[in-house]
N, C-alpha and C positions, 0 to 999 in steps of 0.2 A: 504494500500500500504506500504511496506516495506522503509524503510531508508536508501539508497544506501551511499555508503562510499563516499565522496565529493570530488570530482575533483579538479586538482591542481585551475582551472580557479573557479572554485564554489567560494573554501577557499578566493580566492583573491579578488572576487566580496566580499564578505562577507565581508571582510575585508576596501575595502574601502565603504560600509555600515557603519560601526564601528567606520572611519576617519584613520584608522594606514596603513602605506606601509603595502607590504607582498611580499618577491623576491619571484620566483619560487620556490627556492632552500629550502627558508623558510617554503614554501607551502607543497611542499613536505613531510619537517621533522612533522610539526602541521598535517599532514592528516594522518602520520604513528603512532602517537601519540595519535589521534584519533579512532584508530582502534576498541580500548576494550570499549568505548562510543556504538559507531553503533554498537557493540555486543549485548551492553544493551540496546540498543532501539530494536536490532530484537529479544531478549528475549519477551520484552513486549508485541512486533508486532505479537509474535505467543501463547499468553495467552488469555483467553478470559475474553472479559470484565466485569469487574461486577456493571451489570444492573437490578433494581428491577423487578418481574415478572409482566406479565400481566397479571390481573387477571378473565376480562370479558370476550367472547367470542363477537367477531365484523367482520364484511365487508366495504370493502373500501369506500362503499356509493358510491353515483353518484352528480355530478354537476345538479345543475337541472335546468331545460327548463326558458327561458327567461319569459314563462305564469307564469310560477311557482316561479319568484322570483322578485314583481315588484317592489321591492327599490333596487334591487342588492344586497341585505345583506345577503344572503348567499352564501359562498365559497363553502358548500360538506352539500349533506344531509345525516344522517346515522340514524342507528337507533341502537343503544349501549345500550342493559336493562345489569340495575344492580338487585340488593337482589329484591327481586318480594314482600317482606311486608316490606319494609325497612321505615322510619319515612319520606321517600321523595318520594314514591312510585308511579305513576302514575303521576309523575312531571314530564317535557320538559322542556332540559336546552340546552343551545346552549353555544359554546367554541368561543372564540375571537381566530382569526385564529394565533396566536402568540404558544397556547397551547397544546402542546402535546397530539396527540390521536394513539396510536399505530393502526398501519397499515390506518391508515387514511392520505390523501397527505397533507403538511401542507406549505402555503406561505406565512405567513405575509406580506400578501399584496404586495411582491416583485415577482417582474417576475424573477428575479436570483434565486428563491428559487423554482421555481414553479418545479413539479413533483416530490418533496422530499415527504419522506414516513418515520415518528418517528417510533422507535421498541420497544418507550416507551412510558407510561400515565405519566402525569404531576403527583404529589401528591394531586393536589385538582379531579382531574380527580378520580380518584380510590377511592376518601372518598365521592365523590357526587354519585358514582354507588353502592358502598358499602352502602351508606343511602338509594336505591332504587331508583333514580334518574334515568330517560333516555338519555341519549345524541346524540338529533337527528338533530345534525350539527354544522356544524363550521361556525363563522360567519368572513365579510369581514373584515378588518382593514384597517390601512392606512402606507403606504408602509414604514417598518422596524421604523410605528407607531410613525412617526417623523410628525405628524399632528393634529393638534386640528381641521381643516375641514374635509369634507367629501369626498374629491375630487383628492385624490393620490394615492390609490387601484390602479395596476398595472390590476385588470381588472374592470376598470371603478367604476364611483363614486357612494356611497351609499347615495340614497334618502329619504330626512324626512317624513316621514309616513304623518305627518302634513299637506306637503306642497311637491310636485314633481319639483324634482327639486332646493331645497334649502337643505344647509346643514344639516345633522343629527350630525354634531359636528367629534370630534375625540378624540381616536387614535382609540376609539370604538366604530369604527360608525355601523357597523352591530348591535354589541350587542343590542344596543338601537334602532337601529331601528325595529329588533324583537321582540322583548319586547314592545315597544309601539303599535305597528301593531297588539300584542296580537300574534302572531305564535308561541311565548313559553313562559316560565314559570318564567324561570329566563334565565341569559345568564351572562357569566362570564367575565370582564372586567381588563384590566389593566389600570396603573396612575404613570405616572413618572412626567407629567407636569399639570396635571390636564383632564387626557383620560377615566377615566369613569366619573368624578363630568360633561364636559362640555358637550358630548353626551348628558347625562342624562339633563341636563337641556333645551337644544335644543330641545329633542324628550319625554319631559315631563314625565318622570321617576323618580325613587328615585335609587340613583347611591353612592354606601358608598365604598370612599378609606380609607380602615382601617389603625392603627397605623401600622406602617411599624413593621415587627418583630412579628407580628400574624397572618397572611397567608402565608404558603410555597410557596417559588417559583419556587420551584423545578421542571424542564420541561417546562420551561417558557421559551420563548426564551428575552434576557434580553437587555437592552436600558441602564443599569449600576444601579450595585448593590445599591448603595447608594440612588436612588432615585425610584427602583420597587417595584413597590406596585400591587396585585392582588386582585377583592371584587367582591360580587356582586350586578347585575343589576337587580330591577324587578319596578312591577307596583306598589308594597304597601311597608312598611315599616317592618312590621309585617314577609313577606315572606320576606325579606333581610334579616333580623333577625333568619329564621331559616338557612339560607341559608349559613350566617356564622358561625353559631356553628357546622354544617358538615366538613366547609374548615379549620377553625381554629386550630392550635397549629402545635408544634413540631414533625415534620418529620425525624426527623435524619439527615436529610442530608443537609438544608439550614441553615448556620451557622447566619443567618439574625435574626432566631428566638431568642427571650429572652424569650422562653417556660414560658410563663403570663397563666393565668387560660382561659382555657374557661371558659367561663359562657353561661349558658341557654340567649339568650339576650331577647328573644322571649317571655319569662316568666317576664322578668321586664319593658312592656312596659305602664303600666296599671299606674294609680297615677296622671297622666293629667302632666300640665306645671307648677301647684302651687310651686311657691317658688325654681324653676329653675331658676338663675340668667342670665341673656342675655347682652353679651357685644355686642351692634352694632358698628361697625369698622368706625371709622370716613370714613380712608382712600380705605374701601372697596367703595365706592360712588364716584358719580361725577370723574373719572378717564377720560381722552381725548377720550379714545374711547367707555364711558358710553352710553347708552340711556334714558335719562331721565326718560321715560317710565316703565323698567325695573326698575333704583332705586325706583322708585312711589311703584311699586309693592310690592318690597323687605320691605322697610319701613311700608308700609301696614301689611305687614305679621309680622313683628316686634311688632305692633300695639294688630294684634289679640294674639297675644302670649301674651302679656299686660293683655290683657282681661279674658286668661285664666290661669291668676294667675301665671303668670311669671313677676322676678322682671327682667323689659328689662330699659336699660341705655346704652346713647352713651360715648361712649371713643375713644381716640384717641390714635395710635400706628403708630407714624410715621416710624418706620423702617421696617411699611409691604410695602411701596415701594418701598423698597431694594430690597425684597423678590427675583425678578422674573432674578434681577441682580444676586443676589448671587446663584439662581437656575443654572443661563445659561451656566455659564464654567460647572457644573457638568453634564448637560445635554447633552450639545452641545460636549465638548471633551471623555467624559463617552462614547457618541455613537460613536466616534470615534474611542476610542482606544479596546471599548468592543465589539460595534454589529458588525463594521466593522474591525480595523486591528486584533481585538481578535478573530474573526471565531464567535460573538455571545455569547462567555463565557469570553473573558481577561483568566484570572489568577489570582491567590496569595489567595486565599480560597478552604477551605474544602467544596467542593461542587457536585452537580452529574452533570456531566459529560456528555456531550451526543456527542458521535462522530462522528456522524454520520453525526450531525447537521453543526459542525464543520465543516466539509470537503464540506458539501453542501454549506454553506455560503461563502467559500472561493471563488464560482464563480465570485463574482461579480466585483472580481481584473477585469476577464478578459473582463468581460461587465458592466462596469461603468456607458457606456453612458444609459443601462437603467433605472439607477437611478431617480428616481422622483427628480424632481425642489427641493423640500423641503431637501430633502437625501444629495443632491450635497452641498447645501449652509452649513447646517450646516457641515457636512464632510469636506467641503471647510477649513471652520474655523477653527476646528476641528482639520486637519493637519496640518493645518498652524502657531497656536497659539504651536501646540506641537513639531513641528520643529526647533522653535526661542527658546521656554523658556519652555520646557518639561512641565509636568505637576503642576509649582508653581502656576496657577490661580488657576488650580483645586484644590489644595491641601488649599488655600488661603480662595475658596468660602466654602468648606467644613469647615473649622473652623468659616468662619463668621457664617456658619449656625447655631453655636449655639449660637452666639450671637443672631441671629433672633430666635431661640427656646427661649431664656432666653426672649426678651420683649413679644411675646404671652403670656409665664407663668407667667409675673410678673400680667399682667392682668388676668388669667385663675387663678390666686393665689384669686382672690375676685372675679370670677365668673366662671360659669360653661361653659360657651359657648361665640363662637365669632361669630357675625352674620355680614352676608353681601350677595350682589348678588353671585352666582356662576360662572356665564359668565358674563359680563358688558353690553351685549349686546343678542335678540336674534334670534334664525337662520337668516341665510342671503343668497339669491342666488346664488350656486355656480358660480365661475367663466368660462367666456366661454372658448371651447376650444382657444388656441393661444391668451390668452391675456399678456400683456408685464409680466415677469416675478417676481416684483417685484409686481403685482396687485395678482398673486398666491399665490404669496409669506404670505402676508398681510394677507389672508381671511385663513392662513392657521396655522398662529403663533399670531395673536394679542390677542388671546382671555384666555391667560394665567395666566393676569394679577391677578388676586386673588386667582388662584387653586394653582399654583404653587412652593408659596413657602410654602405648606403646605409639599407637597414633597418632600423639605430638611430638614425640620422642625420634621416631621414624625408624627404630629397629626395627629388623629383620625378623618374626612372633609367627612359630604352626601351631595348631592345635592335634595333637596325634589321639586315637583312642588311646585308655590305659587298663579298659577294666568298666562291670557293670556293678550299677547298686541300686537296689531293688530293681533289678532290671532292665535297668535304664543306663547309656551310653557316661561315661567320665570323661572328661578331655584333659591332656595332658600339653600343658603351654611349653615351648621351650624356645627363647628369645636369644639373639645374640648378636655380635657386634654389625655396625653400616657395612652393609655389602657383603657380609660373611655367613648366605646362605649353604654354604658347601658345608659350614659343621653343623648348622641346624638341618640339615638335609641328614650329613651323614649319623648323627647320634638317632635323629627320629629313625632311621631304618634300622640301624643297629635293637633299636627297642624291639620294633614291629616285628624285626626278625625272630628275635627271643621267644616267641611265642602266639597262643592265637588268643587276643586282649581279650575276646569276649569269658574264658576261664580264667582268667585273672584277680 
């Protein structure tokens, strides 16, 4: 849509937006003034844009039948082949419905979004076809992925393959619930607060958010730059491992990256746990909304790591209980001013551009009220903390962040890895419909407590299985220094190897 030249009344609405008078008279002179501006904007408006090609041949897919989908984890089935002998060839991969699949409808979870259609592939989208990869659907998320439960998909809640009816976690609860279900192969996940580590540990998977700055996010629809993270989700650790040397490195176009080497990680999984140092997190344990059970487990797995020639030792890092504090203004006003008042992208980087996306997101000014419980509260805040005191928390929690990066390292300086539970707690009964808000609320944010400040911190965080209690999947976190997923790769397979977690 073109930039019409702004009315005397426009300018003066704008204006007191801005806090300054504006007479008519003044409106006038400022919008004549204005003239060779809106020129430049309908220059722009009649160029076209420049957007990467599409390079597969695809159909829009279909939704498919309630037989055919009984956790609800999937949003569109398709079937997208890439290179037909490519290194990933005959592989099924499923898209977190956040990610760009051209000509495919894409809603992160939001009914304001629902009937958009991308004209573009994400960057990991194009290098997973290009390895030979299938992409035969997109899976559900959780509405503009502001959820670590299962239960804010604007079309109903994704259930844990485990258990019907409890949560499969979030922000990527499809992913994981496909992937555990076995219906594919790998499935691609996001982590801004801990949205692939806590899925995966809810639906017994191995779920690795990589160092932030080595996966593009390019076609991502984004929750704020500073804490998106993209990785992937599968059954073994081995295939995560191949799965990110396909998505890995520099794109050209997300200025996120610090173009680090790939490495084969796949190739250096072999060597076992000897002489892997293991730092267990004092304060990763016994948290208010721990389960004892779950620590038992965790500690157990610390145990067998012991056994297999890892030197494991507790320590203590009291400012990982800051963590989740210093997370929240970036999370909470991040989504604010970027998924919501930014159209999804904000501003102020070299980055790609989707306009499409843009324009589509701008609905939800005029349909608010379908905003998920989750969406509203923090948004709530969100505008409100940014109305009073613009973004100085934000700007405040992003520098403690490196305070909180500097005590992880000063311990990852005398060990390799930081071990602790991944959720505190695991799955739990969604909540019923119409229960008091703040009991939604609860089952949909408390479970952040250890992922999250990995995501301002930008370490390297998998969540591996470890072990069942009452039946239900444990996930086991193990963290470790920028860019050094080869010893989180290599200890998580050394574990996995040791045995079949579910007898654990």
């Amino acid at each position: 849509m073109a930039l019409a030249p702004p009315t005397v009344d426009q300018l003066r609405a704008a204006a007191d937006r801005m806090g300054f008078s504006l007479g008519e008279g003044e409106a006038r002179e400022y919008g004549a003034m204005l003239a060779g501006v809106v020129a430049a904007y309908g220059t722009i408006d009649r160029m076209s844009d420049e957007l990467p090609p599409v390079r597969w041949p695809r159909t829009p897919g279909t939704a498919p039948a309630p037989a055919d989908n009984p956790h609800n984890a999937w949003a569109r089935r398709t079937s997208v082949k890439g290179l037909a002998d490519g290194p990933l060839a005959g592989r099924r991969v499923a898209l977190k419905d956040n990610i760009m699949l051209a000509g495919v409808p894409m809603m992160n979870g939001a009914s304001t979004l629902e009937g958009y259609v991308p004209e573009v592939d994400a960057t990991i989208v194009t290098r997973l076809l290009d390895a030979g990869a299938e992409i035969v659907g997109k899976a559900h998320c959780e509405y503009y992925c502001a959820s670590g439960g299962s239960h804010t998909c604007a079309a109903g809640p994704v259930h844990n393959p485990w258990r019907h009816g409890w949560s499969a976690g979030g922000s990527s609860s499809g992913s994981a619930a496909l992937v555990a279900a076995g219906e594919v192969d790998m499935a691609v996940g996001g982590d801004q607060g801990g949205s692939i580590r806590m899925p995966a540990s809810f639906c017994g998977i191995v779920g690795l958010k990589p160092t932030w700055g080595l996966v593009p996010y390019t076609g991502i629809m984004s929750v704020d730059p500073v804490i998106d993270h993209a990785g992937p989700m599968t059954r073994t650790v081995a295939d995560n491992a191949r799965y990110l040397e396909v998505m890995a490195g520099d794109d050209g176009y997300d200025p996120r990256i610090k173009a680090p080497e790939v490495r084969q990680w796949s190739r250096l999984l072999d060597g076992g746990a000897r002489g892997i140092r293991v730092a267990v997190v004092t304060e990763g344990f016994g948290r208010p909304e721990s389960n004892p059970a779950v620590d038992a487990k965790v500690r157990a797995a610390a145990a067998l790591l012991a056994r297999l020639g890892a030197e494991v030792s507790e320590v203590s890092i009291p400012m990982h209980l800051s963590g989740p504090a210093i997370w929240m203004p970036i999370a909470i006003e991040g989504m604010a001013q970027t998924a919501l008042f930014g159209d999804g992208f904000g501003s102020g980087r070299m980055d790609l551009y989707v306009g499409s996306l843009m324009s589509a997101q701008r609905r939800w000014r005029t349909r608010a009220d379908e905003l998920s419980p989750t969406v509203k509260l923090l948004g709530l805040m969100g505008t409100h903390v940014h109305s009073i005191h613009g973004t100085r928390f934000y700007g405040k929690a992003v520098n403690l962040s490196r305070r909180l990066r500097a005590a992880y390292d000063a311990v990852l300086a005398d060990h390799d890895l930081l071990l602790m539970p991944t959720t505190p707690m695991t799955a739990r009964p969604m909540p019923d419909p119409g229960v008091p808000l703040a009991e939604f609320a609860a089952t949909a944010l408390d479970t952040v407590g250890n992922t999250s400040p990995f995501d301002v911190t930008h370490h390297p965080s998998i969540s591996i299985p470890c072990g069942l209690a009452d039946g239900l999947p444990v996930g086991l976190m193990l963290t470790g220094r920028h860019f050094d997923e080869a010893t989180v790769y290599r200890a998580a397979h050394a574990f996995e190897q040791a045995g079949d977690w579910k007898a654990m």
